[in-house]
Phi, psi and omega in degrees: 000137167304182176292158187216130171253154201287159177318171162292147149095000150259180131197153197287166170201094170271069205087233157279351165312066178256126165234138180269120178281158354274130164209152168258096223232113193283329180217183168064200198305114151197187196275154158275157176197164199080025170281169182233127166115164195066221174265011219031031175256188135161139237273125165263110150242183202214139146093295184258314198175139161226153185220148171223133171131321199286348180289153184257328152246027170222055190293156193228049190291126188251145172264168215265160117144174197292139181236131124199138193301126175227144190199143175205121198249137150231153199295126171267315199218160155044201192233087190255172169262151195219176179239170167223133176231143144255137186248140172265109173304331178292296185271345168080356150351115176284095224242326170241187120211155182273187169266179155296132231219130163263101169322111155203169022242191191255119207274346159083017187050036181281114192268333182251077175218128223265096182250098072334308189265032160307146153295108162310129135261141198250167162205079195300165183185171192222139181257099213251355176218138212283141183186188169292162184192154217196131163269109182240131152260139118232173241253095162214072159235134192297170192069222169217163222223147187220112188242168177232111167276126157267341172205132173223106184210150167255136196234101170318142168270325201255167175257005202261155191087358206257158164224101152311083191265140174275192172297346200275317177341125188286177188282099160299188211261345192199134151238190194186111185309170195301335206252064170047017190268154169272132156279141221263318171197179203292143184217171229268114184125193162292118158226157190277123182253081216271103191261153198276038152244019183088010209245148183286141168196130179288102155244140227224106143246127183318000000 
């Protein structure tokens, strides 16, 4: 596979191996791309854990109320297993964890291999006190384990922290899906809005 760089806002831990986006990367954690399904992208780590929330500038601050996380991974090799977890970043709280999840399907290290029947999966949780929060997948299948995440998005249950906006809305400095991808503009769900003094705001479009 060519170099690849990690999504925004995320990162892996392979062993001892921690990479930060932003990096750019010939081997080990980084995106794939020329898959078929999905966006024909998807985040490859391995071995240990990928986390979105843990960056210090891509913080995952959640407000009080009903969540849920929908994700769905496949396998680069063989059929290994992961958990999805929410963590409360201050405290390392485990707050949610999935059951144990078998990746597939096993693209066999096929770099053009057709993950369209990764399974959407859900993990709903509740929040009950506003803070920072890290979204994990890891690896708890022994040996060494090679996954492709393909879609990871959070969706709020509640209105509360939501703002609705129209087209009149002045022009932020940044937008960004809940799991750090950048946007080109505001799209239907939860989105992160980044305004150009800097201040964060959670907007929801209909």
């Amino acid at each position: 596979m060519a170099s690849g760089a990690l999504p925004v806002g995320w990162r892996t831990t392979d062993g001892s191996d921690v990479r930060n986006y932003p990096t750019s990367n010939g081997s080990g954690p980084r995106t794939f791309a020329g898959l078929t399904g999905y966006q024909g992208k998807a985040l490859y780590w391995r071995n240990t854990s990928a986390e979105y929330g843990r960056l210090s500038n891509y913080l995952l601050p959640l407000e009080p109320g009903k969540y849920q996380l929908t994700f769905a991974m496949a396998a680069w090799k063989g059929a290994p297993s992961y958990q999805a977890a929410i963590i409360q970043k201050s405290t390392g709280a485990t707050i949610k964890s999935s059951s144990s999840i078998v990746a597939k399907p096993d693209l066999n290290g096929n770099g053009a291999g057709d993950i369209s029947s990764a399974v959407r999966h859900t993990l709903d949780f509740e929040v009950k006190t506003k803070d920072n929060y890290v979204i994990q997948f890891k690896s708890v299948s022994s040996g060494f384990t090679e996954f492709l995440l393909a879609e990871c998005r959070l969706r709020d249950l509640s209105t509360t922290g939501i703002a609705t906006i129209g087209a009149a809305s002045r022009w932020p400095r940044g937008i960004y899906s809940p799991t750090g991808m950048h946007r080109q503009a505001l799209q239907h769900g939860l989105n992160i809005v980044v305004d150009a003094d800097g201040r964060v705001r959670k907007v929801f479009v209909r």
